[in-house]
N, CA, C, O and CB atoms as a CASP TS submission, in Angstrom:
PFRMAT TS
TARGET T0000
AUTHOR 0000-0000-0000
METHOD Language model
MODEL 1
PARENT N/A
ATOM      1  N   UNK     1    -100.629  -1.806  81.877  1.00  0.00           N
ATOM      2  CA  UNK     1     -99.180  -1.800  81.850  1.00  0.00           C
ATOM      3  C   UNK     1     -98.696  -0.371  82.098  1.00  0.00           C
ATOM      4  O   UNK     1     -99.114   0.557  81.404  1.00  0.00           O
ATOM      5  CB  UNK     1     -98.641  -2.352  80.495  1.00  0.00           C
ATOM      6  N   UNK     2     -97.764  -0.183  83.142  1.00  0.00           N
ATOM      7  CA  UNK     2     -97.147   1.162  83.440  1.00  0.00           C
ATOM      8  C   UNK     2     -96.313   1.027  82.256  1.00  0.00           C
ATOM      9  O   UNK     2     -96.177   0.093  81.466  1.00  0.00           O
ATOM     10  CB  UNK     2     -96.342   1.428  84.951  1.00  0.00           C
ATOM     11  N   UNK     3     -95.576   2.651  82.347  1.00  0.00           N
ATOM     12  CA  UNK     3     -94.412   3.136  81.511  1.00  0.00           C
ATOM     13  C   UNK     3     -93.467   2.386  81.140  1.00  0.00           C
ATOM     14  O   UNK     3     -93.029   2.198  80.006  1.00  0.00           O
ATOM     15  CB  UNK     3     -93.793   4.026  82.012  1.00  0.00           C
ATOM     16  N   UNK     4     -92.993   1.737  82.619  1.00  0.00           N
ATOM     17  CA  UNK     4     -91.405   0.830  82.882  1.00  0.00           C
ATOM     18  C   UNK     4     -91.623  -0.512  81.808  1.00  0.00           C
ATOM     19  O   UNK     4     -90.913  -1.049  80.957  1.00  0.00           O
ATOM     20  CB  UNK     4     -91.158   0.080  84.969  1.00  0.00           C
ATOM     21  N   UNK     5     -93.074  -0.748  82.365  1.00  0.00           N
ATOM     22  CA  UNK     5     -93.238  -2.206  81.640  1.00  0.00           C
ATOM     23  C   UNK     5     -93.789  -1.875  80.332  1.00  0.00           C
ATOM     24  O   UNK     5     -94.668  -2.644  79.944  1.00  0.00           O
ATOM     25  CB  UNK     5     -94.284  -3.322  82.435  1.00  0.00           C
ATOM     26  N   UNK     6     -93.463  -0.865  79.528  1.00  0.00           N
ATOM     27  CA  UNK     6     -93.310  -0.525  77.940  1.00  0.00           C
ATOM     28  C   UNK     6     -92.377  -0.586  76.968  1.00  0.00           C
ATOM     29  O   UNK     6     -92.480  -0.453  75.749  1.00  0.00           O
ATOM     30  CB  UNK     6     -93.478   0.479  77.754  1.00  0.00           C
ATOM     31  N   UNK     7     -91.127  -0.882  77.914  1.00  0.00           N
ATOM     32  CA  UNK     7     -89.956  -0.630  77.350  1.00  0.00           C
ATOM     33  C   UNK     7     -89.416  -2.384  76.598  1.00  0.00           C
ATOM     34  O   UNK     7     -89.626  -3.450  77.178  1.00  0.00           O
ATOM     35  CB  UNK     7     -88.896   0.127  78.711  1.00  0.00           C
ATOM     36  N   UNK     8     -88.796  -2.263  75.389  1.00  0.00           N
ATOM     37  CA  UNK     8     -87.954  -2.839  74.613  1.00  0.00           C
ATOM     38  C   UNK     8     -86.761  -2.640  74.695  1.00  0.00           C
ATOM     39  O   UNK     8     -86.406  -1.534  75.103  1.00  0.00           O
ATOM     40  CB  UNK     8     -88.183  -2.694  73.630  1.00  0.00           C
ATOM     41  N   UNK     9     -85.921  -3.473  74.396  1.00  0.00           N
ATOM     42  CA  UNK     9     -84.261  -3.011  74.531  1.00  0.00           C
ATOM     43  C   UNK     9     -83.843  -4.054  72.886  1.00  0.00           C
ATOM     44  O   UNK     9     -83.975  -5.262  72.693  1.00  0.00           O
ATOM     45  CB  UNK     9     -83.183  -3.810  76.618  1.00  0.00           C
ATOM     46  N   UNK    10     -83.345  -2.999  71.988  1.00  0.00           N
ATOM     47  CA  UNK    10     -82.667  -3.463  71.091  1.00  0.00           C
ATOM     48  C   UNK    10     -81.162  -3.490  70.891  1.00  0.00           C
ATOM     49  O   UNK    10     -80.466  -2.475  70.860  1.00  0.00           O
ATOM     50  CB  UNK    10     -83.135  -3.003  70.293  1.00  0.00           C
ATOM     51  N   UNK    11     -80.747  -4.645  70.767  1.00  0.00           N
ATOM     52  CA  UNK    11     -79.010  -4.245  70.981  1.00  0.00           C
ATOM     53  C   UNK    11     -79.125  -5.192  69.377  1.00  0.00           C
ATOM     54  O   UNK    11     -79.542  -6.307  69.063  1.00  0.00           O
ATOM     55  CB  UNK    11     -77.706  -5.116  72.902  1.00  0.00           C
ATOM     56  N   UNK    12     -78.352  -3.753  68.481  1.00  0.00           N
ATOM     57  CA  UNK    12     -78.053  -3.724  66.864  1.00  0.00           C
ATOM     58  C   UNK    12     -77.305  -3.064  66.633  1.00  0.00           C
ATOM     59  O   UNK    12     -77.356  -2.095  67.390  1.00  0.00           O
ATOM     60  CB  UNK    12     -78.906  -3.400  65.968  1.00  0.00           C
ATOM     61  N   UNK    13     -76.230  -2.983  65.665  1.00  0.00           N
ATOM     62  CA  UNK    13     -75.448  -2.245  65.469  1.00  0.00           C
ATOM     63  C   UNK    13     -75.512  -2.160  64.501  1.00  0.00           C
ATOM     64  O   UNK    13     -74.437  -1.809  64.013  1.00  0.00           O
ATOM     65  CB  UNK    13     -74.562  -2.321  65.815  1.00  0.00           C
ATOM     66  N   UNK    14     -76.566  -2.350  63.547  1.00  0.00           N
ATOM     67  CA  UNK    14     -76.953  -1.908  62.279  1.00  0.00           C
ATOM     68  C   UNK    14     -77.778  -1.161  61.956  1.00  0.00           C
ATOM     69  O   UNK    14     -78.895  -1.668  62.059  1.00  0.00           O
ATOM     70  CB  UNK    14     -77.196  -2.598  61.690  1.00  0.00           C
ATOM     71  N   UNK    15     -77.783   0.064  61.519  1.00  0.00           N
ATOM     72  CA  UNK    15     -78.523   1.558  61.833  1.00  0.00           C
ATOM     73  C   UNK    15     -79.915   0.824  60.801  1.00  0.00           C
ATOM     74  O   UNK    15     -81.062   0.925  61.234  1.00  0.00           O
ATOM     75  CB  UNK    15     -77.427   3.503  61.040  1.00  0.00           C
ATOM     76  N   UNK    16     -79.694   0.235  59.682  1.00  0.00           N
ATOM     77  CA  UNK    16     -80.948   0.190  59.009  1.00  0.00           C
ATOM     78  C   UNK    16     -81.869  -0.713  59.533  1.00  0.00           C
ATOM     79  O   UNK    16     -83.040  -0.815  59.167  1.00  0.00           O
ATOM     80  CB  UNK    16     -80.795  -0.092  57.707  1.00  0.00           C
ATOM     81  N   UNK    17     -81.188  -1.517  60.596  1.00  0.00           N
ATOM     82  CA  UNK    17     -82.036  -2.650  60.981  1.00  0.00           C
ATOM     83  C   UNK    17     -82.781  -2.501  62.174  1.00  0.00           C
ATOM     84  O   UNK    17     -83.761  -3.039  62.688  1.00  0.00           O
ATOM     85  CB  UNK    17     -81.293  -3.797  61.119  1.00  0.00           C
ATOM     86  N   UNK    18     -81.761  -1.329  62.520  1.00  0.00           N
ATOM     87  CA  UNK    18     -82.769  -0.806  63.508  1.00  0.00           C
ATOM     88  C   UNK    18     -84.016   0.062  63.395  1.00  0.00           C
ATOM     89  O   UNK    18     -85.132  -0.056  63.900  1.00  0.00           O
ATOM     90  CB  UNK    18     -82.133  -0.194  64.261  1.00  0.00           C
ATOM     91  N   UNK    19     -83.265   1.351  62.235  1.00  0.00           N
ATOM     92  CA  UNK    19     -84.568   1.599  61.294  1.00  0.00           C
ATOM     93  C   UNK    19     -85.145   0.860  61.325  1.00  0.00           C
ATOM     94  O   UNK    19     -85.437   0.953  62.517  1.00  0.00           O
ATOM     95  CB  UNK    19     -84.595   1.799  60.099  1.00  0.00           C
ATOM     96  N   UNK    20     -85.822  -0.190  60.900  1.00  0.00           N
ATOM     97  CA  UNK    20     -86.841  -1.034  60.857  1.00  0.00           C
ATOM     98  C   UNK    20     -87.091  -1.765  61.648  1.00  0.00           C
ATOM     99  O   UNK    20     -87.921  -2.595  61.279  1.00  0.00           O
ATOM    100  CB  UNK    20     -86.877  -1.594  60.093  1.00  0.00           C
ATOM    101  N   UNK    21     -86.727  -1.873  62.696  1.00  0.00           N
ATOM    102  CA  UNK    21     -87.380  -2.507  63.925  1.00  0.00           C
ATOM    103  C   UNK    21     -88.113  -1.446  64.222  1.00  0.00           C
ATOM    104  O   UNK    21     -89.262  -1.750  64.544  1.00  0.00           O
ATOM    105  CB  UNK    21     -86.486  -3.028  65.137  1.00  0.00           C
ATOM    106  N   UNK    22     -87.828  -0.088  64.235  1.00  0.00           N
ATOM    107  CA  UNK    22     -87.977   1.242  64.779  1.00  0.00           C
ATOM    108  C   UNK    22     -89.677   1.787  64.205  1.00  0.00           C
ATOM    109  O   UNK    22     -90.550   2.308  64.899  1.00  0.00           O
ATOM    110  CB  UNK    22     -86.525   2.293  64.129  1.00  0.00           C
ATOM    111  N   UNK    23     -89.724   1.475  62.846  1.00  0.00           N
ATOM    112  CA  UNK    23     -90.827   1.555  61.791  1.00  0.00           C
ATOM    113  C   UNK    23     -91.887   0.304  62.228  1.00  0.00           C
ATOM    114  O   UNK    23     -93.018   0.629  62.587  1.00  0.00           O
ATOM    115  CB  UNK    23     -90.132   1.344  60.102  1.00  0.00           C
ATOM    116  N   UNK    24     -91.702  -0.400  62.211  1.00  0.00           N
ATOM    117  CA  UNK    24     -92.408  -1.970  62.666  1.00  0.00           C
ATOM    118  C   UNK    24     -93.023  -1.540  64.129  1.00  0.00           C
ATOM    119  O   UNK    24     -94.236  -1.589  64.331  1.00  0.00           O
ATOM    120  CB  UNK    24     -91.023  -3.534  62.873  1.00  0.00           C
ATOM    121  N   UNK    25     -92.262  -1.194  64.943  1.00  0.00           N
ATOM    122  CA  UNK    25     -93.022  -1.145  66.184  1.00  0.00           C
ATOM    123  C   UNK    25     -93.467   0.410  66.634  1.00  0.00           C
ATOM    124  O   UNK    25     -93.673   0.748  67.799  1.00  0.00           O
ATOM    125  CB  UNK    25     -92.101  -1.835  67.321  1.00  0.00           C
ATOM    126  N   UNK    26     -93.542   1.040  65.788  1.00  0.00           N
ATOM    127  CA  UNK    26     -94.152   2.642  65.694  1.00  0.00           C
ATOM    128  C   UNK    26     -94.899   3.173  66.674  1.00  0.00           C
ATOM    129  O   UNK    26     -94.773   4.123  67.447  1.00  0.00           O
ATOM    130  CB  UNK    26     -95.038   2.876  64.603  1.00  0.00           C
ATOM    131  N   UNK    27     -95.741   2.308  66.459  1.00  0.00           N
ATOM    132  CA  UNK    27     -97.822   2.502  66.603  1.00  0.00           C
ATOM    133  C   UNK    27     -98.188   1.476  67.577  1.00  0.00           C
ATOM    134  O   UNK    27     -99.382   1.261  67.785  1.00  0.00           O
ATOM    135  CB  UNK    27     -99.002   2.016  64.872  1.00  0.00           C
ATOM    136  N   UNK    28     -96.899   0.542  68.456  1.00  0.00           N
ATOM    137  CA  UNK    28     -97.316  -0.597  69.178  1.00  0.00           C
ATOM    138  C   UNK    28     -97.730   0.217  70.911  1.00  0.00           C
ATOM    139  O   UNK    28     -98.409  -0.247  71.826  1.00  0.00           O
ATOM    140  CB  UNK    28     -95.836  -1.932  69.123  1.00  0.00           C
ATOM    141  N   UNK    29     -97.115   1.336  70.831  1.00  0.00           N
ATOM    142  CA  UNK    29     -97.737   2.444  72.393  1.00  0.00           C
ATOM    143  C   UNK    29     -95.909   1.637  73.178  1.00  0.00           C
ATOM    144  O   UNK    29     -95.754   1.768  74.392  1.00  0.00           O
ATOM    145  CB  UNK    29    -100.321   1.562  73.744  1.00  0.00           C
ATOM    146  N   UNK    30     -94.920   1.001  72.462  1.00  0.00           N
ATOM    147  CA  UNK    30     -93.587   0.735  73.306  1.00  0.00           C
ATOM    148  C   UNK    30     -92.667   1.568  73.035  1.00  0.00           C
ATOM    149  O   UNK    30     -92.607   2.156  71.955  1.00  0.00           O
ATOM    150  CB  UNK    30     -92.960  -0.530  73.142  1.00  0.00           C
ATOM    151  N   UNK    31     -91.800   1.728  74.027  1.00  0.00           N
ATOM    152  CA  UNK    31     -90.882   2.446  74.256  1.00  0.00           C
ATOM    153  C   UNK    31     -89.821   1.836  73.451  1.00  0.00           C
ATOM    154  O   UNK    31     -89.737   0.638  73.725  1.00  0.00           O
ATOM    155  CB  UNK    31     -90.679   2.613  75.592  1.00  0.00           C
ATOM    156  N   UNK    32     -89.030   2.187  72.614  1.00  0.00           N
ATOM    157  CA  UNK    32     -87.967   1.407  72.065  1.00  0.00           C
ATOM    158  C   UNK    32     -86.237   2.036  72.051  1.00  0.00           C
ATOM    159  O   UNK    32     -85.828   2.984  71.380  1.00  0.00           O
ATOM    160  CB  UNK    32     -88.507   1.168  70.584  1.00  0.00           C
ATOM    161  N   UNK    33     -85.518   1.261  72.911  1.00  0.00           N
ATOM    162  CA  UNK    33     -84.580   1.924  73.461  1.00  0.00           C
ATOM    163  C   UNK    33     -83.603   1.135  72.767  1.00  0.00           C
ATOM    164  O   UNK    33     -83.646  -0.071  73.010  1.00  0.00           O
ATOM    165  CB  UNK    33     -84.561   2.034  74.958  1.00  0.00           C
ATOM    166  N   UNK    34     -82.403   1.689  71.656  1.00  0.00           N
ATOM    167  CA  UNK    34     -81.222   1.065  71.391  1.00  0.00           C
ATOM    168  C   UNK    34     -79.950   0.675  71.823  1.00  0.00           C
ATOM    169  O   UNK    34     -79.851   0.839  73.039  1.00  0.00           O
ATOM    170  CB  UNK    34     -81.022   1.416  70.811  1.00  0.00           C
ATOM    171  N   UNK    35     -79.354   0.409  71.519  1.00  0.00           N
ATOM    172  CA  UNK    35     -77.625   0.030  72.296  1.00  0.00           C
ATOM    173  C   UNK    35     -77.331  -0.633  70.905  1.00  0.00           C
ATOM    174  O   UNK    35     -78.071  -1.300  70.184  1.00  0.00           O
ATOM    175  CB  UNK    35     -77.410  -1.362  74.091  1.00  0.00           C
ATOM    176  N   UNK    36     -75.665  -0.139  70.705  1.00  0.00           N
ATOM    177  CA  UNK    36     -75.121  -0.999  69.275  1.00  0.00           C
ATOM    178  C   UNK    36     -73.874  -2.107  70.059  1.00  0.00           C
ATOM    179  O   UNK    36     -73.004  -2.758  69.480  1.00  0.00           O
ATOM    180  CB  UNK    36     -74.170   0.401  67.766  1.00  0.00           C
ATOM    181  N   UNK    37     -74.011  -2.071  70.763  1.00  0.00           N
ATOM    182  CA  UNK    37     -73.356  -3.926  71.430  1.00  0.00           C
ATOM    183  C   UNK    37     -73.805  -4.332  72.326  1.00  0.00           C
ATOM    184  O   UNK    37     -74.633  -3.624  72.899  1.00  0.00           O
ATOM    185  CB  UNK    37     -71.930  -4.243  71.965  1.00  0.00           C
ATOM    186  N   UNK    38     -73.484  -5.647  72.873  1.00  0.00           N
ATOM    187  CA  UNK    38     -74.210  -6.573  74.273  1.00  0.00           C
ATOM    188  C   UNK    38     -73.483  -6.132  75.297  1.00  0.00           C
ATOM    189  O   UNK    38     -73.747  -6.655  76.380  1.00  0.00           O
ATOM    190  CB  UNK    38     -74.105  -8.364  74.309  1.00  0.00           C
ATOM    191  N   UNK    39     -72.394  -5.082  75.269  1.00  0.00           N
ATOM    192  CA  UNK    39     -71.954  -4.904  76.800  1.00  0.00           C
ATOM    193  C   UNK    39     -72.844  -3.836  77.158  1.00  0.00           C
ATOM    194  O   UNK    39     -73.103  -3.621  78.342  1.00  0.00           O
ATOM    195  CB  UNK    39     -70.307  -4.495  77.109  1.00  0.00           C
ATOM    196  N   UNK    40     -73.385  -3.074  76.124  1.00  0.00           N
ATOM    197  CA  UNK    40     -74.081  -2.097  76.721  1.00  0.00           C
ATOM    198  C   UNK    40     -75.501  -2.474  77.065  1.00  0.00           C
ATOM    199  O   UNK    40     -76.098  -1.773  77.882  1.00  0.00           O
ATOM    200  CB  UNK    40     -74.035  -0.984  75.913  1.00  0.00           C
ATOM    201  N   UNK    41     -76.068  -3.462  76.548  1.00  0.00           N
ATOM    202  CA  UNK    41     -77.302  -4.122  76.417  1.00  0.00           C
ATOM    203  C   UNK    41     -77.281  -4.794  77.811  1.00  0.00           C
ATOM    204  O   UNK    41     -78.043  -4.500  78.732  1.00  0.00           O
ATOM    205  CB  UNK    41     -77.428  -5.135  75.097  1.00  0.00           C
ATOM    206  N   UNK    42     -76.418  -5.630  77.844  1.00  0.00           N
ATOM    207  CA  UNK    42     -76.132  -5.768  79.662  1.00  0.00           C
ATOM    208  C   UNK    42     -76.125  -4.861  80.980  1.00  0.00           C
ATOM    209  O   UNK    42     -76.638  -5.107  82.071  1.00  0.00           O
ATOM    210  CB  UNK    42     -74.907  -6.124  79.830  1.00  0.00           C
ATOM    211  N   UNK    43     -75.454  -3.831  80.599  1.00  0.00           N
ATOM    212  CA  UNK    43     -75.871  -2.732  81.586  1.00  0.00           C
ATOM    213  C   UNK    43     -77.048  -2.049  81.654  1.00  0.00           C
ATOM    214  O   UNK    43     -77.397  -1.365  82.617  1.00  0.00           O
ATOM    215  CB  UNK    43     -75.121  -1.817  81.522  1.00  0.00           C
ATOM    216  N   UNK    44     -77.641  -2.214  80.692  1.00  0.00           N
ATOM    217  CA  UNK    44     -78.945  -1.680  80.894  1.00  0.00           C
ATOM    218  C   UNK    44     -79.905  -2.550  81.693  1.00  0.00           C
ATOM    219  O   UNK    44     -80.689  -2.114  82.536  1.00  0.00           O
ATOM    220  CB  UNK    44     -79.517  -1.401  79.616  1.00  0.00           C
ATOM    221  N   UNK    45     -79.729  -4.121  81.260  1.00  0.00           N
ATOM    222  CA  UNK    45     -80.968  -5.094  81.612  1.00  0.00           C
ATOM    223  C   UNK    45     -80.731  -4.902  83.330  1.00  0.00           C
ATOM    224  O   UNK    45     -81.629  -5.228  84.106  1.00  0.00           O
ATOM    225  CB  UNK    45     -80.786  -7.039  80.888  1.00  0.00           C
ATOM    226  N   UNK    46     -79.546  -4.392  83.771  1.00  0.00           N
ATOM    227  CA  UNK    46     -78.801  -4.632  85.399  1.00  0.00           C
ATOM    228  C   UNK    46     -79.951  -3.462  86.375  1.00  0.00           C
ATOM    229  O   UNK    46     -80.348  -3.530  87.538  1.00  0.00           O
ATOM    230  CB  UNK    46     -76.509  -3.885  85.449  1.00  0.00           C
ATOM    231  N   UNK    47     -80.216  -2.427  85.253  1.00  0.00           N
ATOM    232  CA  UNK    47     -80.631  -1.118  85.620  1.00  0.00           C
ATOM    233  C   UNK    47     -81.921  -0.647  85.579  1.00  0.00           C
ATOM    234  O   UNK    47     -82.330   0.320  86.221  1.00  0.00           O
ATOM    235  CB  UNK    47     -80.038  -0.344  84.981  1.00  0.00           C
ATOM    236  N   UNK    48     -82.937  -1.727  84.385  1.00  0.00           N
ATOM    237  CA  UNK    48     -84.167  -1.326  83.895  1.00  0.00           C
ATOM    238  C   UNK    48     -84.747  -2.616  83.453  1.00  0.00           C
ATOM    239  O   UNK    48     -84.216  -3.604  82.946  1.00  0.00           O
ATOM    240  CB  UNK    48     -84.079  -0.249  82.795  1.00  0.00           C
ATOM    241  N   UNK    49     -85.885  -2.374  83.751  1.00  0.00           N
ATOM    242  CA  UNK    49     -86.682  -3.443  82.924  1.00  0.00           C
ATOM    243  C   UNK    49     -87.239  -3.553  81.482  1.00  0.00           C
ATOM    244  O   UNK    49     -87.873  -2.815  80.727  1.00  0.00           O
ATOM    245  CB  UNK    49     -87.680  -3.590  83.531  1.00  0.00           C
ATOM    246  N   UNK    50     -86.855  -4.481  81.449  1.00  0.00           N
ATOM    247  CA  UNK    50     -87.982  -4.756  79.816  1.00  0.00           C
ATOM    248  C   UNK    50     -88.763  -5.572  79.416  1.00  0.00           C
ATOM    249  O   UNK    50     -88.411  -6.718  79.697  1.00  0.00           O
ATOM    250  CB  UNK    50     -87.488  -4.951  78.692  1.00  0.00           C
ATOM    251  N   UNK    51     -90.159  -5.459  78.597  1.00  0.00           N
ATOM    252  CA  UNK    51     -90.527  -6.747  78.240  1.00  0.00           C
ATOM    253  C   UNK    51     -90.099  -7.618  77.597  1.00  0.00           C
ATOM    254  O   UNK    51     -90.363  -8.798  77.833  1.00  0.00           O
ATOM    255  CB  UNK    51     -91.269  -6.780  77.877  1.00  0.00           C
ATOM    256  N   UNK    52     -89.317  -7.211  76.611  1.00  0.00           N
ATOM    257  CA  UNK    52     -88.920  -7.769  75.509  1.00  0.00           C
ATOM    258  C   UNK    52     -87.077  -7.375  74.976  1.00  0.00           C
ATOM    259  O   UNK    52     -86.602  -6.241  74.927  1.00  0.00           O
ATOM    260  CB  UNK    52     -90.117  -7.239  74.480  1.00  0.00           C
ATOM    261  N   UNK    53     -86.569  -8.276  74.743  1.00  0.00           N
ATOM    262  CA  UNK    53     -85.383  -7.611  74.435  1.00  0.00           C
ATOM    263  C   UNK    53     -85.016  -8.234  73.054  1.00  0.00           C
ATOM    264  O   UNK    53     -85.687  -9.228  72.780  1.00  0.00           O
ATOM    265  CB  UNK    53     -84.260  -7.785  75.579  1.00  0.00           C
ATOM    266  N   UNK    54     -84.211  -7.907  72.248  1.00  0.00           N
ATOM    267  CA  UNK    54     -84.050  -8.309  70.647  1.00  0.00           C
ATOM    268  C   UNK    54     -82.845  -8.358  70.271  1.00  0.00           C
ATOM    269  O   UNK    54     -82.793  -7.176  69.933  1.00  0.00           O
ATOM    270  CB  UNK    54     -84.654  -7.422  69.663  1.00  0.00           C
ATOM    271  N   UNK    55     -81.843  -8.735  70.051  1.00  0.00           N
ATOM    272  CA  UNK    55     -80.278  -9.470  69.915  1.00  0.00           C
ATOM    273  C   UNK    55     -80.363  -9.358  68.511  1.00  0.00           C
ATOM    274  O   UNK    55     -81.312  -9.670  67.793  1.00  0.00           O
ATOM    275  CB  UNK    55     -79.952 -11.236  70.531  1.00  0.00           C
ATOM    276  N   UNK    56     -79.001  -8.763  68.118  1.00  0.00           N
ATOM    277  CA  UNK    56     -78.589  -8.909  66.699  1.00  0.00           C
ATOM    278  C   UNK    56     -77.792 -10.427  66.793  1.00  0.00           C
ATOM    279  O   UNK    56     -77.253 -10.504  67.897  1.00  0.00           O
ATOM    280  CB  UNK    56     -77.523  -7.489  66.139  1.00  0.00           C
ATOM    281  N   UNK    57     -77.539 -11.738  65.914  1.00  0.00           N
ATOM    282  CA  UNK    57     -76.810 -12.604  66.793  1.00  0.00           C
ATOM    283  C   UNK    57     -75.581 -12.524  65.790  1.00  0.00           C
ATOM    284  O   UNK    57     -74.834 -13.502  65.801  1.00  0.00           O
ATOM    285  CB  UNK    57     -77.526 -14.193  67.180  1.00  0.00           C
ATOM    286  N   UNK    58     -75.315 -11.611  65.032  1.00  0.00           N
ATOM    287  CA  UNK    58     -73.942 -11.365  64.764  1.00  0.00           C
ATOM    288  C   UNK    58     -73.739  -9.690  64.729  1.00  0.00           C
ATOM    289  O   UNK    58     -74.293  -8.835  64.039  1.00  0.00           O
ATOM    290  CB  UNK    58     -73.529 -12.128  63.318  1.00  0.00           C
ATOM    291  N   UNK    59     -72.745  -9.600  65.733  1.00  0.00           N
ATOM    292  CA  UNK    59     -71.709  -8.943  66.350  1.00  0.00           C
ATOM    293  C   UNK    59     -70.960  -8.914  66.491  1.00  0.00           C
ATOM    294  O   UNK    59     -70.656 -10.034  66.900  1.00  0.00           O
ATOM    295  CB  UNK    59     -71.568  -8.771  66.893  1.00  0.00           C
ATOM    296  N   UNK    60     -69.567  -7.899  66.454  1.00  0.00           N
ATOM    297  CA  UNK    60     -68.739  -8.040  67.166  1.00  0.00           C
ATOM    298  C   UNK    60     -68.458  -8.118  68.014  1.00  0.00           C
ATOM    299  O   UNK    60     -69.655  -8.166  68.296  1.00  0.00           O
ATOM    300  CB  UNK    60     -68.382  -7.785  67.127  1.00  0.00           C
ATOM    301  N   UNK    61     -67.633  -8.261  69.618  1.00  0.00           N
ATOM    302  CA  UNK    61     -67.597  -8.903  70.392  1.00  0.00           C
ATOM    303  C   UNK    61     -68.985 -10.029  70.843  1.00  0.00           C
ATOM    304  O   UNK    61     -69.765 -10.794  70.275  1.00  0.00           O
ATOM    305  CB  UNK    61     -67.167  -8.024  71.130  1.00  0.00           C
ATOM    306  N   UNK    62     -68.824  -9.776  71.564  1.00  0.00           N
ATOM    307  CA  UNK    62     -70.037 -10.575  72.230  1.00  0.00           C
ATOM    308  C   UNK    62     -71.067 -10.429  71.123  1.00  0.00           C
ATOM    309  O   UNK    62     -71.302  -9.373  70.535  1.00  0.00           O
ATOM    310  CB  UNK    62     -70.629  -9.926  73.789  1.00  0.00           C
ATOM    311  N   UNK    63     -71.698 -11.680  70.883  1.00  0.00           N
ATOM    312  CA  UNK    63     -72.768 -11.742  69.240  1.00  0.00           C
ATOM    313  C   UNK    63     -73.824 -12.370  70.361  1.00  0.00           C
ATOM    314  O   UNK    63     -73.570 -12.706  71.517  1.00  0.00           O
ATOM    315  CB  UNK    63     -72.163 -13.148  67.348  1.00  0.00           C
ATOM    316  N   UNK    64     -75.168 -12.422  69.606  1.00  0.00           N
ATOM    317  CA  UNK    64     -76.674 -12.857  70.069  1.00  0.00           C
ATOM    318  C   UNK    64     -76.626 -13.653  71.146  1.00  0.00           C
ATOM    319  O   UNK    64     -77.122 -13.398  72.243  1.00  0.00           O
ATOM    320  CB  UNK    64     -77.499 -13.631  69.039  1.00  0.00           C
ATOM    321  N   UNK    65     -75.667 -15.209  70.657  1.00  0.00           N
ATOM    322  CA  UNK    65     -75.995 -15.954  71.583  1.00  0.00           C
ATOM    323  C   UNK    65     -75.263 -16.136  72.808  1.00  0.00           C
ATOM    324  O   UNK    65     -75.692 -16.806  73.748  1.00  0.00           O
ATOM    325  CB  UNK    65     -76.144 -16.908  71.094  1.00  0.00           C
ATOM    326  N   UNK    66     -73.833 -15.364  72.793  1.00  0.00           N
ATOM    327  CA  UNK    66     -72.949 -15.407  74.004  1.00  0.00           C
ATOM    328  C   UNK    66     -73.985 -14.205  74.884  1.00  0.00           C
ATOM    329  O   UNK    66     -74.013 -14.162  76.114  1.00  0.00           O
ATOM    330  CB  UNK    66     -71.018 -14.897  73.622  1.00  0.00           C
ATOM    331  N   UNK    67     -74.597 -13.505  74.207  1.00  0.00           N
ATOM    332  CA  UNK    67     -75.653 -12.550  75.234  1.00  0.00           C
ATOM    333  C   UNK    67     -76.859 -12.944  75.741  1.00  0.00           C
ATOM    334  O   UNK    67     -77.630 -12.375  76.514  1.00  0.00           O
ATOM    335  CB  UNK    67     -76.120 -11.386  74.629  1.00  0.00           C
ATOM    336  N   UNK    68     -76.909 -14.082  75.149  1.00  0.00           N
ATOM    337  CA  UNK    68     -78.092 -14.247  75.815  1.00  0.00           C
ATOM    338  C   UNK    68     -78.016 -15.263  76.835  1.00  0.00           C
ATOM    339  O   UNK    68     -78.968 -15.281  77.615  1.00  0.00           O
ATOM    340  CB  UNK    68     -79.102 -14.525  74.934  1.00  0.00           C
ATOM    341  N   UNK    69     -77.144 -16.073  77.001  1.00  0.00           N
ATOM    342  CA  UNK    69     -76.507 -17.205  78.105  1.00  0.00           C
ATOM    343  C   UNK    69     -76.315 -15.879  79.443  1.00  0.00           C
ATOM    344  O   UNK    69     -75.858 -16.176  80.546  1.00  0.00           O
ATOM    345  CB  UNK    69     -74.513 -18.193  77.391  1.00  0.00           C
TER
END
């Protein structure tokens, strides 16, 4: 797996929860890149790849599941 295909995208807007996504995936060798809403989480997926992406599904505006449709 190259670099590109290391990357995670977390869209949370909860600093502790990200803390701990952050702690949890430490030591996994992934890149872990945040955003605290889905509009920004959207512009990224337009721009970069990820393996994996992780949705808070309550949010303000746009929440988990209107982002992930």
């Amino acid at each position: 797996m190259n670099a590109q295909e290391k990357k995670i995208l977390c869209i949370e807007d909860e600093e502790s929860n990200y803390l701990l996504i952050k702690r949890l995936l430490k030591n996994s060798g992934f890149e872990l890149i945040q955003v605290e809403d889905s509009l920004k989480g959207l512009e990224l997926v337009k721009k970069q790849t990820f393996v994996l992406i992780l949705i808070d599904i309550n949010m303000a505006g746009l929440n988990g599941y209107e982002t992930a449709k």
